[in-house]
C-alpha positions in Angstrom: -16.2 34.5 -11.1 -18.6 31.9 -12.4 -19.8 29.4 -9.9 -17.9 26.2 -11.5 -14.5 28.2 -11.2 -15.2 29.1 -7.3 -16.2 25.7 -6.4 -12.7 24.9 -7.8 -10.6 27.7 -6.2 -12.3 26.8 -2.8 -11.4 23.0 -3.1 -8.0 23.5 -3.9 -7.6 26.4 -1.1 -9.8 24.2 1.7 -7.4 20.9 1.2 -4.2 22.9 0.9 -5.4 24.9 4.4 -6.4 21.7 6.2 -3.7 19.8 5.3 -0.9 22.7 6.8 -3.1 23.2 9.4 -2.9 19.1 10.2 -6.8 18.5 9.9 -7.2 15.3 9.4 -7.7 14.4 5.9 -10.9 13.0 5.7 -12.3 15.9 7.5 -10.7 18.4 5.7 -11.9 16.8 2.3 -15.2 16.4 3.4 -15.5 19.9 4.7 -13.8 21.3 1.5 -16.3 19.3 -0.6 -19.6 20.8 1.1 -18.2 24.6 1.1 -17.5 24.0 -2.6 -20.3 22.4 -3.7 -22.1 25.3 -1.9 -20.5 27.8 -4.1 -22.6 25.2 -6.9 -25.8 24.5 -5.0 -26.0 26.7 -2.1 -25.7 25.3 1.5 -29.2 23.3 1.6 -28.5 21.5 -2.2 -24.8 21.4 -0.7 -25.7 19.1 2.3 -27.8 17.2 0.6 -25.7 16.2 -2.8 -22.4 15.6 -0.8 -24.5 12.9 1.8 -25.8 11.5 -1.2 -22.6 10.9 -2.9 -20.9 10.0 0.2 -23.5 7.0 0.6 -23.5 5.9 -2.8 -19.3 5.9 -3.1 -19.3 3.6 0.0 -22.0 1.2 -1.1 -20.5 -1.4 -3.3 -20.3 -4.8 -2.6 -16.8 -4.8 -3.8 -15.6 -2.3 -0.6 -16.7 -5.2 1.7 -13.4 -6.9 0.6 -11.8 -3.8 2.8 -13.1 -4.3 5.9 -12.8 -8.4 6.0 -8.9 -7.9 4.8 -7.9 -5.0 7.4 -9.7 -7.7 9.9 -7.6 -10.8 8.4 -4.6 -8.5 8.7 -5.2 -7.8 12.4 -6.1 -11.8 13.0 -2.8 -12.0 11.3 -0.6 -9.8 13.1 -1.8 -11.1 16.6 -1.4 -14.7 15.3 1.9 -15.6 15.5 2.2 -16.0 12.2 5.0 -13.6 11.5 7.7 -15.8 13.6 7.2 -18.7 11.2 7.4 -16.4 8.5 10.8 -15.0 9.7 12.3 -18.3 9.6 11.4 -19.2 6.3 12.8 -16.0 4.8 16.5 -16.6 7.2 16.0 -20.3 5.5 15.8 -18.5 2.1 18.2 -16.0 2.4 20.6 -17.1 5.2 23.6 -17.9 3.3 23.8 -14.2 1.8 25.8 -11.1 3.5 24.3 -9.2 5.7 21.8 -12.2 6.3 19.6 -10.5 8.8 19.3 -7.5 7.4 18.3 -9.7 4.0 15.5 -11.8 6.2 14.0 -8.8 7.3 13.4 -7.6 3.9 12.1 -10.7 2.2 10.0 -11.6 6.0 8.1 -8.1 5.2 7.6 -8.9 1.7 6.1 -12.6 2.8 4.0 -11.0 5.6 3.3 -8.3 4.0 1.7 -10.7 0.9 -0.3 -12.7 3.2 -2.0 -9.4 5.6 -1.8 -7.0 2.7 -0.9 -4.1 5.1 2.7 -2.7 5.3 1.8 -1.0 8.7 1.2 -4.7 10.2 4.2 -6.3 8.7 6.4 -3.3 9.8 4.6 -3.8 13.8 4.9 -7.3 13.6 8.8 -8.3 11.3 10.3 -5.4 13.3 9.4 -6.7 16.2 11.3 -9.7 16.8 14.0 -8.7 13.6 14.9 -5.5 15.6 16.8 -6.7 18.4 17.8 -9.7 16.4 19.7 -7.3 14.7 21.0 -5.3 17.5 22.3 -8.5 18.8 23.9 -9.5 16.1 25.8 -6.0 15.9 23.7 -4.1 13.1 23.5 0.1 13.2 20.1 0.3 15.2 19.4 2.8 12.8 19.9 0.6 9.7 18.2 -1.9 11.2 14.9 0.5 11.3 15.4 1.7 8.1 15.7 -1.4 7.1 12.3 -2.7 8.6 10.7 0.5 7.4 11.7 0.2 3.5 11.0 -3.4 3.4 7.5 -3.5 4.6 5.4 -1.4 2.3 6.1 -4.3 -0.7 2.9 -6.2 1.1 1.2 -3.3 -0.6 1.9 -4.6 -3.9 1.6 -7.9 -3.7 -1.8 -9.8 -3.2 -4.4 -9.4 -1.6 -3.9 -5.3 -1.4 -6.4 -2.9 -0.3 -4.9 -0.4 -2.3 -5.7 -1.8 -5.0 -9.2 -2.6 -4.3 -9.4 0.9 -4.2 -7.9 1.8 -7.4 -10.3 -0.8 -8.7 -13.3 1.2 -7.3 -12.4 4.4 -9.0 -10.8 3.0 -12.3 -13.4 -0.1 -12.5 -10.4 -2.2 -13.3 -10.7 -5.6 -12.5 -9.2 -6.6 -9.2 -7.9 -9.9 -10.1 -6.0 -8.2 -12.6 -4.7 -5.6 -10.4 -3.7 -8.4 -8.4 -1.9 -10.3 -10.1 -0.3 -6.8 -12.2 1.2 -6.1 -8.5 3.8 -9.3 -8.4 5.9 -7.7 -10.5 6.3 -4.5 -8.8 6.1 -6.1 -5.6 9.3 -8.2 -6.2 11.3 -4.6 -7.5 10.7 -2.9 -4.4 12.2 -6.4 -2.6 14.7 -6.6 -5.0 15.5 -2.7 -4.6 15.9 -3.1 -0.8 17.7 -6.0 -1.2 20.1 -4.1 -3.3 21.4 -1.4 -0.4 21.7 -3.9 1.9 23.7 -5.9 -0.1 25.6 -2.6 -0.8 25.6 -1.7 3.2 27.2 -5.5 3.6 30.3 -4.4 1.4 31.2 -1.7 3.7 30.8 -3.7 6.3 32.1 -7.2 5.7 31.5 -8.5 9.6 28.1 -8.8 9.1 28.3 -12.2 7.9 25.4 -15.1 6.8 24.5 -17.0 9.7 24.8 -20.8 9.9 22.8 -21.9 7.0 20.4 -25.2 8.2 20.5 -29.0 7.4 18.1 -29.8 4.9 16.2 -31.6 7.2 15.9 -28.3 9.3 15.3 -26.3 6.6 12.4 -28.4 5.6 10.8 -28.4 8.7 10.7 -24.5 9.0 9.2 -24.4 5.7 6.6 -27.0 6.6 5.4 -25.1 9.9 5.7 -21.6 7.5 3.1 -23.6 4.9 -0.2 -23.1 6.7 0.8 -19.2 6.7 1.5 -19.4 2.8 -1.2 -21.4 2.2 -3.1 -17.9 2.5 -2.0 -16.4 -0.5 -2.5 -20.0 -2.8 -6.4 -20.1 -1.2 -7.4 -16.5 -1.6 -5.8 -15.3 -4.7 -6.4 -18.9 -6.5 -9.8 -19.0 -5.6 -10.3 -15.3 -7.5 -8.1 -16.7 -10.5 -10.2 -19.8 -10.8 -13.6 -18.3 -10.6 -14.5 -20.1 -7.3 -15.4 -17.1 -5.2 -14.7 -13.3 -5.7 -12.2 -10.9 -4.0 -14.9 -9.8 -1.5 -16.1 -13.6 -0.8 -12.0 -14.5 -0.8 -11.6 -11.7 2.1 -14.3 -13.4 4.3 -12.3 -17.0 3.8 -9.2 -14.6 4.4 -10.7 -13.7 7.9 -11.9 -17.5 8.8 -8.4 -19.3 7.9 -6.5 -16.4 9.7 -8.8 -17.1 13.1 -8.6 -20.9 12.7 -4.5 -20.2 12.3 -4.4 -18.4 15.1 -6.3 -20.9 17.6 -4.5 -23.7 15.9 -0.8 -21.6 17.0 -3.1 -21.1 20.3 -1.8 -17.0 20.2 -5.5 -16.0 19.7 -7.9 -16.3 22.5 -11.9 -16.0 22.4 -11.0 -13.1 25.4 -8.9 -11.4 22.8 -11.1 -11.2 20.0 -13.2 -7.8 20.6 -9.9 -6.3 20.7 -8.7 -7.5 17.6 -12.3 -6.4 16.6 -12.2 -3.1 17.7 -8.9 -2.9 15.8 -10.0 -3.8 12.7 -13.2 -1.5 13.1 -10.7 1.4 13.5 -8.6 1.0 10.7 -12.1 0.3 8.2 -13.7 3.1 9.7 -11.1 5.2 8.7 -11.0 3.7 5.7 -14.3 3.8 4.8 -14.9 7.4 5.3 -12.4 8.5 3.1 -13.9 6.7 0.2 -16.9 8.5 1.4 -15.7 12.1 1.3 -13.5 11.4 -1.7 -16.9 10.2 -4.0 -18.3 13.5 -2.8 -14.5 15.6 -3.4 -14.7 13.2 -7.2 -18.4 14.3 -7.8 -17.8 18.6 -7.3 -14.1 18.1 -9.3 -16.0 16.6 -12.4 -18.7 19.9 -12.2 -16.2 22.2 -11.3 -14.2 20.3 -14.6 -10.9 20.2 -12.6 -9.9 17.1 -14.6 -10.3 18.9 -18.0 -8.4 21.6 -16.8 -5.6 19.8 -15.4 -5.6 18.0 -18.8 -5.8 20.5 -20.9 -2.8 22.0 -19.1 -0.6 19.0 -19.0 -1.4 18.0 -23.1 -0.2 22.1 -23.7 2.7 21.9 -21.7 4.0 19.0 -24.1 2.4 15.6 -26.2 5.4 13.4 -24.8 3.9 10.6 -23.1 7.5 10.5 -21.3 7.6 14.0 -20.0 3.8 13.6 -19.1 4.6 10.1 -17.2 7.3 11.7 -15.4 5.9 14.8 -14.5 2.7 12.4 -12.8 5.1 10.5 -10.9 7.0 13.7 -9.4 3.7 15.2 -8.3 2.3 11.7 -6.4 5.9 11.6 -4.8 5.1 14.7 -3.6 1.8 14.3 -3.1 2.6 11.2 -1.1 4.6 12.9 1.5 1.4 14.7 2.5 -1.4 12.3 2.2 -1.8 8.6 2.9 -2.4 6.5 -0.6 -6.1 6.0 -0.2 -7.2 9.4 -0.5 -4.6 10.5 -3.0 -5.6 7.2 -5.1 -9.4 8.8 -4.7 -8.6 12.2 -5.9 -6.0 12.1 -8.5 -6.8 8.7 -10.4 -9.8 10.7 -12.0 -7.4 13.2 -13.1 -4.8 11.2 -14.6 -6.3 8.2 -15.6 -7.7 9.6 -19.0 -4.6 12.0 -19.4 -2.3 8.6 -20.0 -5.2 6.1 -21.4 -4.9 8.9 -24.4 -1.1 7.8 -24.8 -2.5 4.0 -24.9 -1.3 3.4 -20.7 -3.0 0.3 -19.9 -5.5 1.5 -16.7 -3.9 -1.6 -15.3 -0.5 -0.8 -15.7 -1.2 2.9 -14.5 -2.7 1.7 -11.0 0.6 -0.3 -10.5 3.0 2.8 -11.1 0.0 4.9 -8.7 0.4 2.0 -5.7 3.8 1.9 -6.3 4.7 5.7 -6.1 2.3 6.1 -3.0 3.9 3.3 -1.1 6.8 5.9 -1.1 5.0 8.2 0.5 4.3 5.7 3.6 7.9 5.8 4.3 8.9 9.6 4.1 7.6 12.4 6.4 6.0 14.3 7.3 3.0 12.0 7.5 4.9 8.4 6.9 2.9 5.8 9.3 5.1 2.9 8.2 8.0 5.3 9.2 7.0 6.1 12.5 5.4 2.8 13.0 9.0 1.4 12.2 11.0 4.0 14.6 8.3 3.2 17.4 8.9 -0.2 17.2 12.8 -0.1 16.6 13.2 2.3 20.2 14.3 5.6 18.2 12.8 9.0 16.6 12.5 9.4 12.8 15.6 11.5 12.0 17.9 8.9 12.4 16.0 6.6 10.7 15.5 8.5 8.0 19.2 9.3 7.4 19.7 5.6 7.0 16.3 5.7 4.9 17.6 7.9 1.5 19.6 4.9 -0.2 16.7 2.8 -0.1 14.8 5.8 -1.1 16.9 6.5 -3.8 16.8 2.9 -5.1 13.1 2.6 -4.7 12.3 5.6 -6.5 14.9 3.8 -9.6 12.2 1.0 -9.3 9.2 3.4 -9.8 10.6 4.5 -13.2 11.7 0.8 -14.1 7.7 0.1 -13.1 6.7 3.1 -15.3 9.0 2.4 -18.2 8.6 -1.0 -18.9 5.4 -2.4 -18.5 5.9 -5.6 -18.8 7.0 -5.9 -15.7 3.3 -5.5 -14.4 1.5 -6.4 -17.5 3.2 -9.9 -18.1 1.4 -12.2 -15.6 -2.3 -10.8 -15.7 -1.8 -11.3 -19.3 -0.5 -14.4 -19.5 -3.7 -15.3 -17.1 -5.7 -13.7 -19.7 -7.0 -11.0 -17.3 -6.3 -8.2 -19.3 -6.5 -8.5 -23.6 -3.3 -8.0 -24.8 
């Protein structure tokens, strides 16, 4: 077998082995990378190379937006900010059936916005929505699900790591890939919204609650300003050329702090906490774009993307099939592995397949986010599912029960997202981010 062909057959083998035998991922990729490359370089030349690609993947001034944003999410979530939130989505929404239900959704999709992380806004909307809803007489189950299914829209709409990512590997600009999330953002809302409108037909009791004055309902969106102020500083400041997204991330982490001493929930004693938090989650982070550069660097050799794509374009030359076929795999894919990895590895494969059928690169990271925000909410590996069934008191199978509507409608949304682009394309357009 020649050496190119090995390399391949041990990478796929190594990362199919790790991930049944529950490595975690960045070690197994990592470690599948260096015994492949060996089969290339031999163990010395192995070594060497994959440290070398791991350092130069992770040193880009444009990763530093990761770190300050996972730290402004964590400033967030320990803030207080999500209350205020809350009751400016029940302001919003309060008049509709199945109110509660309805606040949680559009509360994750507000929080989620502002923090970017769909773990957080699970943690910190299912929180105080949970027994909110328990109270008011909601299926505890539902009201999980509901949490769950809700939260990962933060990951579409700005700021989003997940996208700074996809930017990395696809150079796309990320104020584009920004502003191309809105759209999709606001169907996985909207989709969520859907079932629970649905779930509030068969079960007319759960009425709107009192809807408030005008003069209350101005006040809770006045205290919910500062919060959304967030969104108007960091993504307009990218937009109008005043800073970039890495420079926006840092303002990100100074107006989160000053929030949360202003709202006097963050204390100087509390900070290496929130830190070591944040260091965590970027650490995490950070290594997998590490190992992936290396996984990226031995694929191209080993000519795994040609070979995929020359398998795909024989199959068929129907954009359609091919789009759809793409979108079943990262569904699956997604169940396994979290997005930032599977963003690493397979955007180099696919990326060129659709750009031949004239798929914006743009356009193609919103329908990858999209589909791997799926994945956060299904098992086996789902943290926003277990995240969400920690927080709501109960273990996953009953959660997910309640889960497959919103699956179902979410997964509509992916192929609404895939099909009709304008639904992504429209605003960074209109912005004159992307040509059209």
């Amino acid at each position: 077998m020649e050496p190119a062909s090995l390399a391949g057959l041990i990478l796929l083998v190594g990362i199919a082995v790790t991930i049944l035998l529950s490595v975690p991922i960045a070690v197994g990729i990592g470690l599948s990378s260096v015994l492949a490359a060996t089969a290339l370089l031999g163990f010395d030349g192995a070594v060497l190379a994959s440290s070398q690609r791991m350092f130069t993947g992770i040193n880009s001034f444009s990763l530093l937006a990761i770190p300050f944003f996972v730290l402004a999410g964590v400033l967030m979530n320990n803030g207080g900010i999500a209350g205020r939130l809350i009751d400016a989505a029940k302001v919003l929404v309060g008049r509709m059936p199945a109110s509660l239900a309805q606040t949680n959704v559009v509360a994750n999709a507000m929080f989620g916005a502002v923090s970017g992380a769909a773990v957080a806004a699970a943690a910190a909307v299912g929180t105080v929505m949970t027994p909110r809803m328990r109270s008011e007489g909601y299926d505890r189950p539902f009201a999980a699900a509901t949490n769950v299914a809700s939260a990962p829209a933060g990951m579409l709409i700005p700021p989003s790591n997940t996208f700074i990512v996809y930017s990395l590997v696809s150079s796309t600009s990320i104020a584009a890939l920004f502003m191309a999330g809105v759209g999709p953002g606001l169907v996985w809302a909207f989709a969520c919204m859907l079932v629970v409108f649905l779930y509030s037909r068969k079960h007319p009791e759960l009425k709107g609650t009192r809807h408030p004055s005008f003069l209350e309902a101005l006040k809770v969106i006045w205290l919910a300003v500062p919060s959304l102020l967030m969104i108007v500083i960091v993504i307009g400041g990218i937009l109008a050329g005043i800073f970039t997204a890495t420079e926006s991330s840092a303002i990100a982490v100074v107006y989160s702090l000053v929030l949360g001493f202003i709202y006097r929930n963050i204390k100087v004693k509390d900070l290496p906490g929130i830190l070591l938090d944040a260091a965590r989650t970027t650490a995490i982070v950070m290594l997998l774009v590490g190992v992936s550069s290396s996984l990226s660097w031995v694929m191209s050799f080993a000519r795994i993307p040609d070979i995929i794509s020359d398998a795909m374009l024989g199959l068929t030359d129907n954009s359609t099939i091919i789009l759809i076929i793409m979108m079943v795999i990262l569904l699956i894919v997604g169940c396994f592995m979290d997005p930032t990895p599977a963003i690493l590895i397979f955007t180099p494969i696919f990326l060129p397949i659709v750009m031949e059928f004239g798929v914006h690169p743009v356009h193609f990271g919103t329908m990858i986010v999209y589909n791997l925000c799926v994945g956060t909410i299904t098992p086996p590996v789902g943290n926003v599912l277990f995240v969400g069934s920690r927080v709501a008191g109960l273990r996953i199978e009953p959660v997910v029960r309640r889960l497959v509507p919103f699956l179902v409608a979410l997964v509509v949304g992916l192929f609404v997202v895939v099909f009709v682009p304008q639904i992504s394309m429209w605003l960074p357009t209109a912005m004159g981010l992307v040509q059209p």
